[in-house]
SEVOLUM-839990 format. One line per field, with one value per residue (C-alpha): residue number from 1; y, x, z; residue in one letter. Coordinates in pm, whole numbers, plus 50000, padded with zeros to 5 digits. Layout:
REM SEVOLUM-839990
i: [NUM;...]
yy: [Y;...]
xx: [X;...]
zz: [Z;...]
aa: [a;...]
REM end
This chain:
REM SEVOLUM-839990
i: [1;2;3;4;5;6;7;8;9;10;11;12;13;14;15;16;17;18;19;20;21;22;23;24;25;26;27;28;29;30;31;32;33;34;35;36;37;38;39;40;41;42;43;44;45;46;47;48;49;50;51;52;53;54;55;56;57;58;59;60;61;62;63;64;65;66;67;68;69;70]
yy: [50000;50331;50585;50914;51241;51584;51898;52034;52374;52365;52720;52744;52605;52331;52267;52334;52039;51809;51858;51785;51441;51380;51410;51248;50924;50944;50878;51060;51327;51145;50845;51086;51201;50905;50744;51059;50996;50649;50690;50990;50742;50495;50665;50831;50439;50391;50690;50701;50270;50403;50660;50391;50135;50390;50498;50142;50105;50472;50258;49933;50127;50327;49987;49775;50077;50101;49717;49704;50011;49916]
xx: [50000;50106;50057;49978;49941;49820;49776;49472;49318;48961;48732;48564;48243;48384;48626;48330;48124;48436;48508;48097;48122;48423;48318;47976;48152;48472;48656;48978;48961;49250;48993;48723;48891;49028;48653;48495;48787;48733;48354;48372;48618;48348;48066;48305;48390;48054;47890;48141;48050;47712;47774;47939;47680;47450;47681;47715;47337;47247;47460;47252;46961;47077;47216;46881;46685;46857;46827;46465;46407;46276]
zz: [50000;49880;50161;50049;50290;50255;50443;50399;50569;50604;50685;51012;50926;50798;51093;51340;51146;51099;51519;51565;51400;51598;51930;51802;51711;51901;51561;51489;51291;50998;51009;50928;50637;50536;50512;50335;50099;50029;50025;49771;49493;49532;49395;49138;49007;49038;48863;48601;48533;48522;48246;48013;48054;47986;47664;47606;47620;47450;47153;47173;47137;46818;46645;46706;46621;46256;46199;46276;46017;45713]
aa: [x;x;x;x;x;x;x;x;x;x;x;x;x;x;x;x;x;x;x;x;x;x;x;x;x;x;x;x;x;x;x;x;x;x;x;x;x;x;x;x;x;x;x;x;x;x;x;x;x;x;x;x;x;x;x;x;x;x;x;x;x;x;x;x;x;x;x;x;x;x]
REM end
């Protein structure tokens, strides 16, 4: 595994909300990030699968389309 570490400044707001969850769930504030991080490239894989099966599907659609045109 490949570790990979930032610094990252946050505004207030932010930083208020971030320090909320915290002491909500008692998780440190790196494992915070480190889930929101992990959770965001998730749905990216998963909405950018869903755009090409829709491409791939948008495609399908067009080919059957001309074939059944008489």
């Amino acid at each position: 595994m490949r570790m990979v570490t930032c610094s990252t400044r946050l505004y207030e707001p932010e930083n208020e909300k971030l320090l909320k969850i915290k002491e909500e769930t008692g998780i440190c504030i790196s494992s915070l990030i480190r889930e929101a991080v992990c959770d965001y490239l998730e749905t990216k894989e998963g909405i950018q699968a869903k755009q090409i099966d829709d491409c791939f599907f948008q495609d399908y659609e067009e080919t059957s389309t001309e074939v059944s045109s008489p």
